[in-house]
matplotlib code that plots the C-alpha trace (Angstrom):
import matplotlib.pyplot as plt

x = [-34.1, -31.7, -29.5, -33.2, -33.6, -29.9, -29.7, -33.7, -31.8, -28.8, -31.3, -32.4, -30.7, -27.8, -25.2, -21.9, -23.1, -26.8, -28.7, -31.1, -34.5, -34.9, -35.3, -38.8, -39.4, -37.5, -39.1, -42.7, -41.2, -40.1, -42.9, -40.6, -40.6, -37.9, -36.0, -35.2, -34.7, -32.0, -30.4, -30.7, -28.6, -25.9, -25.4, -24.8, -22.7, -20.1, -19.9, -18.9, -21.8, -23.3, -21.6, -23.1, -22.7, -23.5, -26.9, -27.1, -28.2, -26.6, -25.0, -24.7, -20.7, -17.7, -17.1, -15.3, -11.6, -12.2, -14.2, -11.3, -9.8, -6.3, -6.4, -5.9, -2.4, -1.2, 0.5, 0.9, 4.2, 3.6, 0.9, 3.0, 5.6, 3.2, 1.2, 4.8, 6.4, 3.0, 3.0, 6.3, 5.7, 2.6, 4.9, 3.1, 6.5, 9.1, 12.7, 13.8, 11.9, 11.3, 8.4, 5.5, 5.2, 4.9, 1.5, 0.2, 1.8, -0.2, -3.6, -2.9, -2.0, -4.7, -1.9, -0.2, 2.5, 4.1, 4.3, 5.5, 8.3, 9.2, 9.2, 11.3, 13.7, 14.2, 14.5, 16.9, 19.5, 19.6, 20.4, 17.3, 16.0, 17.4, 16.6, 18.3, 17.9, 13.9, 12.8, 11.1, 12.6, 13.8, 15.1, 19.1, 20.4, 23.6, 23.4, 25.8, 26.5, 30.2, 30.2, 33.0, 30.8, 28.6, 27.7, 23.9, 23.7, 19.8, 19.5, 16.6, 16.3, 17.2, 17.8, 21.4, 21.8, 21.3, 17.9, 15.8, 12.2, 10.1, 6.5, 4.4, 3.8, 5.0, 8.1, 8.8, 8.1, 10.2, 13.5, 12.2, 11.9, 14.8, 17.1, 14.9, 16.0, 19.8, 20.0, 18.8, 20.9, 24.1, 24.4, 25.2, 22.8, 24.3, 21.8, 23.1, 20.7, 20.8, 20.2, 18.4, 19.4, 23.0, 23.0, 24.9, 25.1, 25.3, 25.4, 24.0, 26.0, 25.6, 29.0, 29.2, 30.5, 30.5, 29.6, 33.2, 33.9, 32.2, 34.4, 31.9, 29.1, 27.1, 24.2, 21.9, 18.3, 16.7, 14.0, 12.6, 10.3, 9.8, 12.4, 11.5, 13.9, 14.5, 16.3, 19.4, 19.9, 19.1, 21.9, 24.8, 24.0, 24.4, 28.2, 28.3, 28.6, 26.7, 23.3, 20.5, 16.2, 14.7, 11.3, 9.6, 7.3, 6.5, 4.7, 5.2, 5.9, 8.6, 10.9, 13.5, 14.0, 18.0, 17.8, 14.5, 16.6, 20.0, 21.8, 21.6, 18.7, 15.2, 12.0, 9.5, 6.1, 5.0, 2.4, 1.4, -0.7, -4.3, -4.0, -5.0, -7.9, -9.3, -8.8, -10.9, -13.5, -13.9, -13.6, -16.8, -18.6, -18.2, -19.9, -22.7, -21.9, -22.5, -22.0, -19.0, -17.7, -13.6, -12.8, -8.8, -7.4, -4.2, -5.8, -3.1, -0.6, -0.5, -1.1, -4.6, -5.5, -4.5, -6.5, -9.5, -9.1, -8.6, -11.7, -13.7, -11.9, -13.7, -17.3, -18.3, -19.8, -17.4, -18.5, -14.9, -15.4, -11.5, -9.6, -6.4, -4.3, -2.2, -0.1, 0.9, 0.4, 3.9, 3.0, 0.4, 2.6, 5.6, 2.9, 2.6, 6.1, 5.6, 3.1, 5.3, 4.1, 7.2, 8.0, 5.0, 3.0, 3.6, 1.3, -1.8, -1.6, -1.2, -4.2, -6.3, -5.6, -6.5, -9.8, -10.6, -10.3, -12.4, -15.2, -15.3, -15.1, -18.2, -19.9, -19.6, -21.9, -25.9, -25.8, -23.2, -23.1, -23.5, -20.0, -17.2, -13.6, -10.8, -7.5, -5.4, -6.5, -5.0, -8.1, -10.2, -8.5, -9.3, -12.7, -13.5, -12.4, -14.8, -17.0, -16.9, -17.0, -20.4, -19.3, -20.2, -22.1, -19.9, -21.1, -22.6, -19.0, -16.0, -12.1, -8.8, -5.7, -2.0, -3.5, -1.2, -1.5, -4.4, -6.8, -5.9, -7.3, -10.5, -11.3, -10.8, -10.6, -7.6, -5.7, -2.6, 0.5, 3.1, 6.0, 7.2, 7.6, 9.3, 11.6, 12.6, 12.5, 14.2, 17.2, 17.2, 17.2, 20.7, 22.1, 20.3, 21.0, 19.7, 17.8, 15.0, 12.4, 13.9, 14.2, 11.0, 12.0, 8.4, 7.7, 7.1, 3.9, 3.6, -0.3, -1.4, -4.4, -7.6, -7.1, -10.4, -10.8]
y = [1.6, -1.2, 0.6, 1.2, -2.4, -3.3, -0.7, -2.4, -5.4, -4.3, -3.3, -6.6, -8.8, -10.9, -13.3, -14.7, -18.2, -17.5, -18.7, -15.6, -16.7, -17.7, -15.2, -16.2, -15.9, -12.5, -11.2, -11.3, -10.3, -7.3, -7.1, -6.8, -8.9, -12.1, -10.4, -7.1, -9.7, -11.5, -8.1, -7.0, -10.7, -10.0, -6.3, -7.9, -10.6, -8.1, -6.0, -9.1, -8.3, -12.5, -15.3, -18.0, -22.1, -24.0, -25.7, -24.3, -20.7, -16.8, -16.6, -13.8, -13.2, -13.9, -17.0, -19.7, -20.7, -24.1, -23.4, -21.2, -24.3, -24.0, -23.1, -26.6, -25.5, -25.5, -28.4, -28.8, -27.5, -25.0, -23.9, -23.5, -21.6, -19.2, -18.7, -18.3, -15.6, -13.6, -14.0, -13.1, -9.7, -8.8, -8.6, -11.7, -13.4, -11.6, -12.0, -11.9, -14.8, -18.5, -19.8, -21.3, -25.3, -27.8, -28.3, -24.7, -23.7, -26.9, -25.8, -22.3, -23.0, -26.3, -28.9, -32.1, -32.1, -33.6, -31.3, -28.3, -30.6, -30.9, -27.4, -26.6, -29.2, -27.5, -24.0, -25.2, -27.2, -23.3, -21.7, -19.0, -21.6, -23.6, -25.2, -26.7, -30.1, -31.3, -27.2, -25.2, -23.2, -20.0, -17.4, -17.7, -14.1, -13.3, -15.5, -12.9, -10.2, -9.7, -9.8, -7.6, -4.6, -3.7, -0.1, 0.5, 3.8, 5.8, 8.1, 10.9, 14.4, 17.1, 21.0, 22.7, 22.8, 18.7, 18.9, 16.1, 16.4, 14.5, 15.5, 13.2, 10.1, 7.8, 8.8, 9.0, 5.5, 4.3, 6.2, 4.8, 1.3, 1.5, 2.7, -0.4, -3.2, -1.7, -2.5, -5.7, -6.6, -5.6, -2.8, 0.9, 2.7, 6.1, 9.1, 11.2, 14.0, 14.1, 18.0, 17.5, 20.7, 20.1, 16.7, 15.9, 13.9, 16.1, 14.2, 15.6, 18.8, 20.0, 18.9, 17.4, 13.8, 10.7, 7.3, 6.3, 8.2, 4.8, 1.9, -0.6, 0.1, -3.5, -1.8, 1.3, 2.1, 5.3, 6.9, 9.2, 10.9, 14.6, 14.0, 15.4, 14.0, 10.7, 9.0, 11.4, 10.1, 6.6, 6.8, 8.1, 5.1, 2.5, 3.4, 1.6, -2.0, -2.9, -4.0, -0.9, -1.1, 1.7, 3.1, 4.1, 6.7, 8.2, 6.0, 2.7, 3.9, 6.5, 3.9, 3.4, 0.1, -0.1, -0.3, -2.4, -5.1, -4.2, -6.9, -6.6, -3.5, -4.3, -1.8, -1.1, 0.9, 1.9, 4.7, 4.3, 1.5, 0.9, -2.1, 0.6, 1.9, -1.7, -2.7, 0.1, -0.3, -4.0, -3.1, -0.4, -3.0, -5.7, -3.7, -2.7, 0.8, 0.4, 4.0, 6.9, 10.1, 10.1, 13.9, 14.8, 18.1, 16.6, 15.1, 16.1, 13.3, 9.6, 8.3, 10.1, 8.8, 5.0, 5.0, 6.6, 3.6, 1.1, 2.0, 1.9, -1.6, -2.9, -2.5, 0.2, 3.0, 6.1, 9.6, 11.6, 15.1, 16.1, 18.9, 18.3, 21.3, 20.3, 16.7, 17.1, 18.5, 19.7, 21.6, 23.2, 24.1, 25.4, 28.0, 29.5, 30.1, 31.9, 34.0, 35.1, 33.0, 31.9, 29.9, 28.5, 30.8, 28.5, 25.6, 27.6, 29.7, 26.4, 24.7, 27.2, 27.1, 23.1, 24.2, 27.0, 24.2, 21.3, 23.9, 24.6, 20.6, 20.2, 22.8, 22.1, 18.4, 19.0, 15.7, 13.3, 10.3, 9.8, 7.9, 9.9, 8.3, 11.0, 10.4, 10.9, 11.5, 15.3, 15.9, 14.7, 16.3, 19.9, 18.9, 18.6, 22.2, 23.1, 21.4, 22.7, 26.2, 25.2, 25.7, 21.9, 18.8, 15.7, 12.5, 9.0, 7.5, 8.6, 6.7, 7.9, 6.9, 6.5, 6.1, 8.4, 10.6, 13.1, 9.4, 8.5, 12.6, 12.2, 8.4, 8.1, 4.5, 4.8, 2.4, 1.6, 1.0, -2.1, 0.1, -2.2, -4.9, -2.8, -1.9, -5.7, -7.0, -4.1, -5.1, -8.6, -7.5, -6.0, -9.1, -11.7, -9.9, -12.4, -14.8, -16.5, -14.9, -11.5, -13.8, -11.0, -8.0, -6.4, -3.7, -5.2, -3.9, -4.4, -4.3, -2.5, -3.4, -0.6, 0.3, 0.6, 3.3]
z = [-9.5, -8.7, -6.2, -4.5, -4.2, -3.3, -0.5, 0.8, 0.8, 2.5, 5.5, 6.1, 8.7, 7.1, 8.1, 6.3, 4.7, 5.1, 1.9, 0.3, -1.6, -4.9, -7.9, -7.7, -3.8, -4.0, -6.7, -5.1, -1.6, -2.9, -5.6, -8.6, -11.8, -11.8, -14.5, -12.3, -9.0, -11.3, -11.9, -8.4, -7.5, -9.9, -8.8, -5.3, -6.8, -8.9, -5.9, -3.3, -1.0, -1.9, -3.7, -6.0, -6.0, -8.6, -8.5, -5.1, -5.2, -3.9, 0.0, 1.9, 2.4, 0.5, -1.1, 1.9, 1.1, 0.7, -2.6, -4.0, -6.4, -7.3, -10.8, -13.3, -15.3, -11.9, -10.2, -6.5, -6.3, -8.4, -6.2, -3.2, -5.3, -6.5, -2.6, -1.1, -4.0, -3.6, 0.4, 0.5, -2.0, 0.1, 3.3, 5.1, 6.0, 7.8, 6.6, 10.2, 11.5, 10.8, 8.7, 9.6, 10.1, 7.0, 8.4, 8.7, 4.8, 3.8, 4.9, 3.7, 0.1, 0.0, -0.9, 1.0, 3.4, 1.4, -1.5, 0.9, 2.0, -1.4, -2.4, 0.7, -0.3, -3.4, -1.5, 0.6, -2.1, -3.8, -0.5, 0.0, 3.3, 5.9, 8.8, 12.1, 12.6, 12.5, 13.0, 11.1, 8.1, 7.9, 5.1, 4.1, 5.2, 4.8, 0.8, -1.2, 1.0, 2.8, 6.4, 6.6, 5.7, 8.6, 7.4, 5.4, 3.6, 3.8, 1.7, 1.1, 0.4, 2.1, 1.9, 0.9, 5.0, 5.4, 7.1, 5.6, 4.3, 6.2, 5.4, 6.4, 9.5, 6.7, 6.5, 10.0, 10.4, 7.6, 9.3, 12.5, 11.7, 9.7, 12.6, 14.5, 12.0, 11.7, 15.4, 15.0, 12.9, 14.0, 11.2, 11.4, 9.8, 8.1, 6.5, 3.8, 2.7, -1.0, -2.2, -5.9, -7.2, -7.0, -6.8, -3.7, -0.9, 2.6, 6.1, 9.3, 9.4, 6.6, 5.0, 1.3, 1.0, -1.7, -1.5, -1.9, 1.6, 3.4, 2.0, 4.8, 3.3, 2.1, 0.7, -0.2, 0.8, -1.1, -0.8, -3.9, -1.7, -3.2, -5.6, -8.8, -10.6, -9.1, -12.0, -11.8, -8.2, -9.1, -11.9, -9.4, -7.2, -10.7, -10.6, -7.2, -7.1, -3.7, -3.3, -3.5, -2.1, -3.7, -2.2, -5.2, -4.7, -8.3, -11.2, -12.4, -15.6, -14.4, -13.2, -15.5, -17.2, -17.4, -13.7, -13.4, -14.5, -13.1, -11.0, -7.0, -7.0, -5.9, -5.9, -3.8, -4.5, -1.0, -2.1, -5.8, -7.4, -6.8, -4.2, -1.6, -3.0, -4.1, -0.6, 0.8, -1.4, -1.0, 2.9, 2.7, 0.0, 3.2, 5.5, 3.1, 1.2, -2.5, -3.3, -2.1, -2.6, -3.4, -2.3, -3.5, -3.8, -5.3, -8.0, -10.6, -8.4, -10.2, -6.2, -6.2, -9.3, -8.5, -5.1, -7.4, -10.0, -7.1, -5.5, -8.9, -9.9, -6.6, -7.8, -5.7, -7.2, -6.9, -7.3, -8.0, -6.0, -7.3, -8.0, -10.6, -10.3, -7.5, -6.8, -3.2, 0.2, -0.5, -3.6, -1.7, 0.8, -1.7, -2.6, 0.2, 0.4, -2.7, -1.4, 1.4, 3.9, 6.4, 9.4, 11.1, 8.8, 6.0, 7.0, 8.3, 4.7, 3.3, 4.9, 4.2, 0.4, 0.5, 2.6, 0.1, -2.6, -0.6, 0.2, -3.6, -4.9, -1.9, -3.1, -6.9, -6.3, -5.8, -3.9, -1.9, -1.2, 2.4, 2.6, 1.9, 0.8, 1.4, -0.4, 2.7, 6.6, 6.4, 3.8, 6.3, 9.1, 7.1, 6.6, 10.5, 10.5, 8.1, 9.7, 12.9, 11.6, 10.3, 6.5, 5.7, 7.1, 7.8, 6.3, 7.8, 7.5, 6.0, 6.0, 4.8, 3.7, 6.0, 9.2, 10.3, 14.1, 12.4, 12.1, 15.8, 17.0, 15.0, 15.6, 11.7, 10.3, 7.8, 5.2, 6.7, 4.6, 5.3, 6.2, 8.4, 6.0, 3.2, 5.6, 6.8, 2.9, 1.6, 4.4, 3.9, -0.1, 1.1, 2.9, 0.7, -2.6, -5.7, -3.4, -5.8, -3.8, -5.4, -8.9, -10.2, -11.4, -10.9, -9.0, -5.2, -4.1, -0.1, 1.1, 3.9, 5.9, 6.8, 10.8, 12.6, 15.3]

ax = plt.figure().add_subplot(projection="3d")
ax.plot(x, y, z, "-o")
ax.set_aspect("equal")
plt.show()
């Protein structure tokens, strides 16, 4: 009955900051009792659709900034310290570039100009900022590292010929950017393949090699993309004394705590975590869905199952349409090989399993949602196929996740991830290694932002 009323509501005009009636006024509009208007209010309220203020009544909209107090245990400084660590974990400052002004940090993180100064002051006496003459402050690169080593070692996996696994638009980037920031910076960037069953390192033609063969190297970025057993590699890279950025890409709990900690090694969770999800379903909350279908055919994968319990976390109701055999495109993919599927053969067998499987998960629910959240924009991209072959009805709206080339073909709005800015932190993590801004030795979560087509 209440979701009746919210989604009457919803209908309604509305604008950010506009005031809505009074229990009482609501409740004989809508010709309900005060009790069940109250509960109507504080369905909109946990779900971010309205905001209260004291003694003043419920707003359309999300609460303004300026009524966001800085919490009391906290001083002004340690405001600034805590707004700047976070900004800089959430990939909002680049590395590469200067800071903004005294006066812009000062309205951002609601303290004095004065109280920025002096935590830049402080930055600067440890070495992690600078500045040149009155201008404005920039990070310290260059802190540890030796400027004698101009070589930066990538390394992900790859078959027992040296070809690399690059499965998805995500990946691409990373190598991309990567090769983008090198260049910047004056670095050669080297790939070694690393072939998990025998647990070595091949470069581009195919030939075996060690870490010891590149005596300029100042640092190590790895991937653990389709690794299986990603703490093996991790372990033959402790023996080395250089800097390392890891992109993690299995669960939090996987990562192994001897090297959490370990001196000089920074991680990064690109694709796990429920930040993703939660920002999605505070994104379809904002423009008025209250209820979704999840649909995930890799539901047995720890990255499924976060973007699930990030869009539940958010307030919006989630209906899971899932299926929990599989983890992976890839796994999907490996069984088709295993049917005898070769070649080009390998993806249409393989895509056809996953539509076989969506068709079932659909056809398993009575009734959907009329929103549909798909746990990555190849779901969705299968699901226009079965859709145009007239096996199922597309909903009112429906997003994804990766915004990768598939979202662009069907006009798909998609979560994108930050690989741009784990790329430029995990760099300046190999220049800069033990800069306070690193002084954590959680997990570094970079956000992502939802891409609108």
């Amino acid at each position: 009955m209440y979701l009746d009323i919210v989604k009457n509501i919803l209908k309604a005009p509305q604008s950010a900051g506009e005031k809505l009636p009074s229990v009482r006024l609501l409740a004989e509009s809508l010709k309900i009792s005060p009790a069940t208007a109250h509960k109507v209010l504080k369905v909109l309220l946990a779900r971010g659709i309205i905001y209260s203020l004291q003694g003043k009544g419920f707003f359309w909209g999300k609460k303004p900034d300026w009524e966001k107090l800085p919490e009391p245990h906290l001083s002004g400084l340690q405001q600034v310290e805590a707004g700047v660590r976070e900004d800089w974990r959430s990939g909002y400052y680049d590395p590469q570039k200067k800071l903004p002004s005294i006066k812009e940090m000062a309205a951002r993180y609601n303290v004095s100009r004065a109280t920025v100064q002096k935590y830049f002051e402080q930055m600067q006496a440890q070495g992690i900022v600078d500045r040149v003459g009155q201008g404005r402050y920039f990070p310290v690169v260059g802190k540890d590292s030796d400027f004698n080593k101009t070589q930066v070692i990538l390394i992900t996996r790859c078959d027992a010929f040296g070809t690399l696994f690059l499965e998805s638009d995500r990946e691409i980037e990373l190598l991309k950017e990567a090769y983008r920031v090198a260049e910047e910076q004056n670095l050669e960037l080297i790939i070694l393949g690393y072939e998990e069953q025998r647990e070595r390192f091949l470069n581009r033609y195919g030939k075996e090699c060690k870490l010891s063969d590149f005596p300029l190297c100042l640092g190590s970025l790895v991937s653990t993309w389709l690794l299986t057993r990603p703490r093996n590699l991790l372990h033959i890279l402790a023996a080395q004394t250089y800097p390392v950025s890891v992109w993690w890409e299995h669960p939090v709990e996987a990562l192994p705590r001897s090297l959490r900690n370990k001196e000089k090694w920074a991680f990064f969770n690109l694709a796990f975590g429920t930040f993703s999800g939660n920002a999605v379903g505070k994104y379809l909350l904002a423009k008025g869905y209250i209820k979704v279908a999840f649909i995930s055919p890799y539901h047995e994968s720890n990255w499924s199952k976060d973007r699930l319990i990030g869009l539940q976390n958010s307030g919006i109701e989630t209906i899971a349409v899932v299926d929990k055999t599989m983890p992976s495109p890839w796994a999907y993919r490996q069984e088709a090989i295993k049917s005898g599927a070769k070649g080009e053969n390998v993806e249409t067998v393989a895509r056809k399993q996953i539509a076989d499987k969506l068709l079932r998960l659909l056809n398993s629910k009575t009734v959907l949602p009329s929103v549909w959240v798909c746990v990555n924009d190849e779901v969705a991209s299968i699901l226009m196929e079965l859709a145009s072959k007239g096996k199922i009805k597309l909903p009112q709206y429906w997003i994804g996740f990766d915004n990768s080339r598939e979202s662009y073909r069907l006009r798909l709005d998609s979560f994108e991830f930050n690989t741009s800015s784990v790329v430029r932190q995990s760099f300046y993590h190999l220049t800069s290694p033990g800069s306070g801004l690193f002084a954590t030795k959680d997990l570094l979560e970079l956000s992502g932002k939802i891409v609108e087509k």
